[in-house]
N, C-alpha and C positions, 0 to 999 in steps of 0.2 A: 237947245242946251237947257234952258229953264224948263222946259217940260219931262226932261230927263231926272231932271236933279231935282224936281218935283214931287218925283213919283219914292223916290229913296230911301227918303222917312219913314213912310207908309210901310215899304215892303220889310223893314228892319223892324217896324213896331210888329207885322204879325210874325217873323221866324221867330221872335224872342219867346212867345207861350210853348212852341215845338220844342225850345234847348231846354228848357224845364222842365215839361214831359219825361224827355230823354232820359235828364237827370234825374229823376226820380224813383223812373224806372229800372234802370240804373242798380240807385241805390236799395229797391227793393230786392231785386235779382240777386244781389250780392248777400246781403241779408237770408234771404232763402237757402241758399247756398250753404253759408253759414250751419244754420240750424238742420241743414241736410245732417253735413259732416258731423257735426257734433250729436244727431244723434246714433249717428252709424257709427262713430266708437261709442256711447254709450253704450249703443247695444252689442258690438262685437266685444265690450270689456263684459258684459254679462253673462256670454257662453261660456257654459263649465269646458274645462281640458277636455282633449281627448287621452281615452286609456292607457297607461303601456303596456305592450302587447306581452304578453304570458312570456317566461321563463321555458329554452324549448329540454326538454330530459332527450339526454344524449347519453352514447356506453363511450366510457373511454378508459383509455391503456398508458401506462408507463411507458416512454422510452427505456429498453436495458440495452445488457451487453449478453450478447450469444457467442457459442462458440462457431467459427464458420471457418471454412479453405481460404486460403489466403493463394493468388493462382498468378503466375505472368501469363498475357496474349501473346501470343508467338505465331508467325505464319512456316508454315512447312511443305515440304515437297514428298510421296512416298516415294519408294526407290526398291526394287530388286533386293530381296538378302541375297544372292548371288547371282548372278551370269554368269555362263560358258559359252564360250564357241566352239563347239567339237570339230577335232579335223581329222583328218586319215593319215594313222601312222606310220603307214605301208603304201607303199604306191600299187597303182591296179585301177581295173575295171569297176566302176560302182554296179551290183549286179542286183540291190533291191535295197530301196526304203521304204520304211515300216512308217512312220509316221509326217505330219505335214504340219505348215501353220494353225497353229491353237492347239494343236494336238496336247493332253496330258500323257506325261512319261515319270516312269517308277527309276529309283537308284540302279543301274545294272541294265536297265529296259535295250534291247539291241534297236538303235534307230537307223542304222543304214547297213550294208555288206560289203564288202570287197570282194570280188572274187576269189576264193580260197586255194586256188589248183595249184598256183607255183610253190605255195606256203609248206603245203602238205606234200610235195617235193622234198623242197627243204628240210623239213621236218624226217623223212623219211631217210633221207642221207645222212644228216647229222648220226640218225638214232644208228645206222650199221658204222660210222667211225665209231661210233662209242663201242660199239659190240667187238671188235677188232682190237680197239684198245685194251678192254678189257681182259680180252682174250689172251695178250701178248704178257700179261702178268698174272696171269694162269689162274685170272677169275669169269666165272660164268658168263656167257654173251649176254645175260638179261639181270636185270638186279640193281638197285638203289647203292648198296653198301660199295662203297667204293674203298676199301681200307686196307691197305697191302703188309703184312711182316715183311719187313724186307728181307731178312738173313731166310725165309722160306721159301721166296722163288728159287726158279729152275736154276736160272743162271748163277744167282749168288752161291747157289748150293755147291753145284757145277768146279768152280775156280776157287769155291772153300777148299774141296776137297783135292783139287790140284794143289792147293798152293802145301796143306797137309801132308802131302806125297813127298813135293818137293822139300820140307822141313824134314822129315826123315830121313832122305838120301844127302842131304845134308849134312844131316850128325852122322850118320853112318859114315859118309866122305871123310868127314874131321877126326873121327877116330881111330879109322885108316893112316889116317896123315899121320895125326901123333903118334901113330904106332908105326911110320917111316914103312909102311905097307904099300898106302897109295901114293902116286906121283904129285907131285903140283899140280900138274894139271888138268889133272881129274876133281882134285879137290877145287879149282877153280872153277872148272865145268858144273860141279854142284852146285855153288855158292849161286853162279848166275841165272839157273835155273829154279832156286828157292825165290831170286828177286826176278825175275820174270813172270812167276808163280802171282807172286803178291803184288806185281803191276795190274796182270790180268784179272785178280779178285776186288782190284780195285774199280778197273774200267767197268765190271760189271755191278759193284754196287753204282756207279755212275748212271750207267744204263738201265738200271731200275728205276733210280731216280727222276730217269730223262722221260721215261716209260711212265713213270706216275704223274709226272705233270702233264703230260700230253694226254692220259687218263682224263684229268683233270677238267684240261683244254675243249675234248670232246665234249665233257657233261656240257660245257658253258655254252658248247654250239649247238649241244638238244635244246638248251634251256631257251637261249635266241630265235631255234629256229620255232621253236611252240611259244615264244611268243609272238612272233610275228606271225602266226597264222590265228592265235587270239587277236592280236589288231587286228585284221585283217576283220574282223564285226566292231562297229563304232556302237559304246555303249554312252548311255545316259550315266552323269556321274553325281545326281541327286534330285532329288522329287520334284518336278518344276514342270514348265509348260513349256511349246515351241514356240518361240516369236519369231524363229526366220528362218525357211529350207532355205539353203543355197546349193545343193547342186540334183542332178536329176540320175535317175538308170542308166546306166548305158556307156555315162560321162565318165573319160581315164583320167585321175586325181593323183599328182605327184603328192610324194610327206608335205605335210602342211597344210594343206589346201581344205577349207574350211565346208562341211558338209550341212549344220544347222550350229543356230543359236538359242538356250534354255535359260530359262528364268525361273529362280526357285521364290512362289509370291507367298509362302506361309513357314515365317514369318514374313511381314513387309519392314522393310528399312527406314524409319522416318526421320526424315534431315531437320532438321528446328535450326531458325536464326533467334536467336533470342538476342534483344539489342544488348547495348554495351550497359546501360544501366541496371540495370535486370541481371546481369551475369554473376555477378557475387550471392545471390540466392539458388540459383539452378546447382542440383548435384547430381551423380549417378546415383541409382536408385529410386527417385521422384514417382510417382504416378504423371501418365498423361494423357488427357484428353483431347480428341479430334473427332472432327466435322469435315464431310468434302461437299463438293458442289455436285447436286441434284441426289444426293442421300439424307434422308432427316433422321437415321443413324446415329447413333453416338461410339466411338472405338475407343479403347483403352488398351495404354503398354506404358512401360515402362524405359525409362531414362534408362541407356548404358554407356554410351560413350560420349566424353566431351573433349573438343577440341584443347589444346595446351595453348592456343593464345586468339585476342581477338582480330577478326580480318580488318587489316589496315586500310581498306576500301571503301568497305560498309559497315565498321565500328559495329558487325556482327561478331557473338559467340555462337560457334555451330557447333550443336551438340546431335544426336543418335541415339534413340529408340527404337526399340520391339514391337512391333504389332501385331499382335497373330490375327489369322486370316482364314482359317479354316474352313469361312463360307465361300470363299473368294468374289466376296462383293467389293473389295479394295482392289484396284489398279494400282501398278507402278508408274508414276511418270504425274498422276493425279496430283493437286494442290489442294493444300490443307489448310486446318485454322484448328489451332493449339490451343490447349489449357494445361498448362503447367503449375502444377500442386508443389508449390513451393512451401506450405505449412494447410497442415491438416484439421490443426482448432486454435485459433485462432481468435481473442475476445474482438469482437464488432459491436458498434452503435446499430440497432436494430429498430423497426417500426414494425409492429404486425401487417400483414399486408392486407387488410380489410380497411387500415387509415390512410392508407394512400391515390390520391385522387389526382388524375390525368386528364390535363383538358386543354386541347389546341396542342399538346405536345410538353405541355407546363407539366412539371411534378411539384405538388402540394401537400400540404397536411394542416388540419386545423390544431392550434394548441389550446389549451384551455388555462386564462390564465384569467385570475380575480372575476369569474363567472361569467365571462367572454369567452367566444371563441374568434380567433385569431389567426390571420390562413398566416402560410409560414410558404414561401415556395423552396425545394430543395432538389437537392442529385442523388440518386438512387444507387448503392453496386450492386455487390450479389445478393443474390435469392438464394435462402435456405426454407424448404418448404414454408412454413404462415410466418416466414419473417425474410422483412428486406433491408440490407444494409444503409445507413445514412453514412456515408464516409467525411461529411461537414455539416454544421449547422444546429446538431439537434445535442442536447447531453442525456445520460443516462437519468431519468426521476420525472423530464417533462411529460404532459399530459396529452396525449395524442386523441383526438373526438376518430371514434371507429364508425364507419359506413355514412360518414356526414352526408352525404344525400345531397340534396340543395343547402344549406347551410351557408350562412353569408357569413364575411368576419363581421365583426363587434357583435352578433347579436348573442343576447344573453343565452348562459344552458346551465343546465344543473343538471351532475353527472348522476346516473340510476345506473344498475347492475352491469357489468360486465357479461 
């Protein structure tokens, strides 16, 4: 223990010149330090600024106001300006068709046959009752005019001049009488024979009359029977294509029974929904534009008809335009996408379209304001050739930077020539 506690002192007398060391060292480090920092701002307060960077000359333009279309989107259907189903108006043998699926046919074009044999029959009968008729009121077997004097037939003639005979022997009779010559009874025997006379001349204007209607009756049975042996060829009944034979050669087709189906595709029909908001601008008369799918085409026609109320369903107005088709690149049945020219000019906020700048799908424009330029992002509508409409955001007089390039906002420009 005393050799421990000996030793104590000693070792405490030498760490004492090492903590002073330390301290000193220490204190000079810190010192050092010191006079680092201070002269590294000295010297960093002495570097002159750096430049600011030059003024970049840029061309810039006015926002104004253009005249532009003013248009609703509307999607559409085209459709048939007519269909037929032709059928046979005569019953018979189908004995040839002229035309098939896709086939083009003219107005009048004969597309299928009947057989004609029974028709012209008929037809041939009719025409000798007529000839017969004719005959019986003492006009020529052949001939259109069908126009009788009555008081000049045979017959009226005939029972005129009887019943004349009979007026005679009449007065004759009575003057006899008055003159107590002839009997009563002879003057009786006259009287009845003047009105026997005048029954007879009446029965035979009757029987002219009966004769001229039956005249009459025959024309109507030529007329029936030539037309039913014109049915008897099924015609095309306007300019269009076949979209469906249905029946074949050979095949017996009662009335009715349906032989093909024609589609007339120039013009084409086009159906427009135009919503319920949009409908108090759309009129008859409009321009309208369309697009279909896998044509990069543009068609135009014309609005003509619009529904009288909107469908309670689809809070659609359907309206009906013209499209002519002349090339027949339009199908019926195809869908559409519309532009309806609801106003013609129309003043718009407008950006030339060299200031507008797309990037990631952003639309932009730089403004120049107090010798900045200033991105602006904004929504683009219609395009009329070097200008594109702003429908928010921008007013007529701002400064729009044209072909900005890389152009960042805030950095300064000073605007040079347009």
């Amino acid at each position: 223990m005393q050799g421990i506690n000996s030793k104590t002192p000693h070792s405490a007398a030498r760490r004492a010149p090492v903590f002073l060391l330390s301290a000193v060292a220490a204190w000079v480090a810190v010192g050092l330090a010191g006079c680092e920092r201070a002269a590294y701002a000295q010297g960093k307060a002495k570097q002159p600024e750096a430049p600011a960077a030059p003024a970049r000359a840029v061309k810039a333009a006015p926002v104004a106001l253009h005249p532009m279309e003013r248009i609703v989107n509307a999607v559409a259907t085209l459709a048939a300006q007519d269909q037929a189903t032709l059928s046979v108006k005569v019953p018979g043998v189908i004995q040839a068709i002229t035309v098939d699926f896709g086939s083009a046919v003219k107005a009048g074009q004969v597309i299928a046959r009947v057989d004609p044999r029974d028709y012209e029959l008929k037809f041939k009968q009719a025409e000798a009752a007529l000839a017969q008729a004719r005959a019986r009121l003492g006009l020529p077997l052949e001939g259109g005019d069908d126009r009788v004097q009555l008081e000049e037939t045979s017959l009226v003639k005939q029972n005129r001049a009887g019943l004349e005979e009979a007026k005679k022997a009449r007065d004759r009779a009575d003057s006899l009488f008055k003159a107590k010559i002839l009997p009563q009874q002879d003057m009786e025997t006259a009287m009845a024979n003047y009105e026997i006379a005048a029954t007879r001349l009446q029965d035979a204007i009757e029987e002219v009359r009966t004769r001229m209607a039956a005249l009459q009756q025959r024309r109507v049975e030529v007329e029936i029977a030539r037309q039913q042996l014109a049915d008897a060829s099924i015609t095309a009944s306007f300019d269009g294509i076949v979209k469906e034979r249905r029946a074949s050669v050979g095949e017996f087709l009662n009335t009715g029974a349906p032989v093909a189906t024609i589609v007339r595709t120039d013009p084409l029909r086009l159906r427009i929904e135009v919503p319920e908001r949009e409908a108090s601008r759309v009129r008859a008369g409009q321009s309208v534009r369309l697009t279909v799918d896998g044509d990069t085409n543009h068609y135009t026609g014309t609005l003509k008809r619009l529904s009288p109320s909107i469908n309670e369903q689809s809070r659609m107005l359907v309206a009906e335009a013209d499209v002519p088709n002349t090339s027949a690149a339009l199908r019926p049945g195809a869908f559409a996408r519309v532009e309806v020219v609801v106003e013609e000019k129309a003043p718009a906020v407008t950006i030339p379209r060299t200031a507008l700048v797309v990037f990631a799908g952003i639309e932009k424009v730089f403004l120049v304001k107090d010798g900045k330029a200033v991105e602006k992002n904004i929504t683009t509508g219609r395009r009329n050739g070097d200008f594109i409409e702003v429908p928010a955001g921008l007013k007529p007089g701002d400064l729009v930077v044209l072909d900005p390039g890389n152009l960042q906002s805030g950095a300064a420009v000073t605007i040079g020539k347009e």
